[in-house]
N, C-alpha and C positions, 0 to 999 in steps of 0.2 A: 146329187149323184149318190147312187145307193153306197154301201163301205159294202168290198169284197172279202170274203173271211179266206185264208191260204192256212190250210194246215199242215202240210208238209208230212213226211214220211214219221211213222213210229214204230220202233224196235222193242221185242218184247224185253229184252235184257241189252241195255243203252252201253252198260258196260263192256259187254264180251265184244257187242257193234264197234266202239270204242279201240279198244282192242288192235281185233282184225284189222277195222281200218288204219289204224297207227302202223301196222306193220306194214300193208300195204302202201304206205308213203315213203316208209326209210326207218321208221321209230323203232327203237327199243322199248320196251313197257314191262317196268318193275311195279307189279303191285303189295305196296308197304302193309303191313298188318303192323295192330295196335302198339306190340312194343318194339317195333325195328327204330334202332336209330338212321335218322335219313343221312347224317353225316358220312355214315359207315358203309349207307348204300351205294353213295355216290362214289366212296373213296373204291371200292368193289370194284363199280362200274368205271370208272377211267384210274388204274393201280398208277398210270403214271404221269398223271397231271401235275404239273410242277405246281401253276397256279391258276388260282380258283376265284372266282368275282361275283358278289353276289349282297343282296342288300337283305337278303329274306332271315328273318328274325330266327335264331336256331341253328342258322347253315354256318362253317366254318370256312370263313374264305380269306385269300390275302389281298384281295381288293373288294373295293367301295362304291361301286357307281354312284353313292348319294356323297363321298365322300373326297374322289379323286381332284385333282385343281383342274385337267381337262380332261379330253374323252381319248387321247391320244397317249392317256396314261395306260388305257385299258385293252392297248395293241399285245399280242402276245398272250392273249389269256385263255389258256388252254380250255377251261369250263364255266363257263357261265349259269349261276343255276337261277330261275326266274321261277315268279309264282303265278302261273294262271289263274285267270278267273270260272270260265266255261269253256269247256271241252264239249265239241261235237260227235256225236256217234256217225253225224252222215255221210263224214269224209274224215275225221280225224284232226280237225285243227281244233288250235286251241287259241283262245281270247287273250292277249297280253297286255293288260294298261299299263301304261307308263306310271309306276309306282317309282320310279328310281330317277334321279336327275339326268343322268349318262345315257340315254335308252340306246345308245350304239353295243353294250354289253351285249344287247340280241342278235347283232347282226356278225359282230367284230370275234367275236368267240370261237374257236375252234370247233367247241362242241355245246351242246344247248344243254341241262336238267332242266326240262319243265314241270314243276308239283301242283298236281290237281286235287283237289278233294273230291269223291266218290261222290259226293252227291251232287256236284256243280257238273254234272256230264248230263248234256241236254240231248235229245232225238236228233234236232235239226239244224239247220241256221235260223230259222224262222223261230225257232224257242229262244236260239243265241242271242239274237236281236233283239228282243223284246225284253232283256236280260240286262244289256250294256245300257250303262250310265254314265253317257261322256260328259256331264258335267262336274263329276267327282276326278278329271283327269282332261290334258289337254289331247292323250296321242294314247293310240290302239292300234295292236295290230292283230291279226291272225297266225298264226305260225303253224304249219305241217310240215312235220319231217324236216330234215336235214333241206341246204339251199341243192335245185335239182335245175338244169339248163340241159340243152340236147340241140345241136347242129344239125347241119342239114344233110346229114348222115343217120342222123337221128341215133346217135350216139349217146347216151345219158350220162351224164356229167353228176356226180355228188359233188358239194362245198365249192363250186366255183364264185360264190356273190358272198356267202354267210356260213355261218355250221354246216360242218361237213357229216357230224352223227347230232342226235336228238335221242335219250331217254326221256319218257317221260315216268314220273314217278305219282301211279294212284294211291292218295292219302283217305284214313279216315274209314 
């Protein structure tokens, strides 16, 4: 059988795509320059998050997903800040391997930081895929925007399952 090649859509500027479309799911998007501290962005963006849960090397937080004795430690946690991997321009999600022992930090958090680097922002999901290395990690997920549900009124619901807001923060 012949191999079929799929190349999927391409954005002259992945970023601005990026962007838009994070807005368009729910996201806020802080784009960091060289010398912002990210600690100070995040403190900005939620003034009143009592507490903060985060494994990523740099972030100031009062919990540990690598660290906690279980995952029921981590109920109540106002901001969870997580490090993407690839970020999509074609819809806006973003790649999350389970770098942290806790991975419920993602779901169980009030509100999401997700930190991307500027150049891990690919066209498509077909770039995305071709990118992930699930043998360096057992669990991935996707994540776009805040958790979103809608009844059969079609009423849209923000944070009914997960994060009710999602910053993402563009690094680099």
């Amino acid at each position: 059988m012949p191999e079929k090649s799929i190349e999927g859509i391409k954005y002259q500027d992945v970023v601005q795509q990026f962007i838009e479309m994070s807005h368009t799911v729910g996201c806020e998007v802080i784009e960091a320059q060289a010398e912002d501290d990210i600690n100070k962005l995040i403190q900005k963006a939620y003034p009143d998050a009592k507490v903060l849960a985060s494994n990523v090397q740099g972030i100031k937080a009062d919990l540990n997903p690598d660290t906690v004795s279980k995952a029921q430690d981590l109920n109540g946690t106002d901001v969870g800040i997580l490090q993407g991997e690839i970020a999509v321009a074609e819809n806006g999600c973003i790649w999350v391997p389970q770098t942290m022992k806790e991975r419920v930090v993602c779901f169980i958090s009030e509100n999401l930081v997700i930190l991307v680097q500027r150049n891990n922002i690919v066209n498509n999901m077909h770039e995305a895929y071709k990118k992930i290395n699930m043998t360096d990690y057992g669990y991935g997920c996707f994540i776009s925007g805040p958790s979103k549900t809608a009844d059969i009124e079609q009423a849209l619901v923000m944070g009914a399952q997960a994060a009710r807001g999602v910053t993402v923060i563009i690094k680099g």
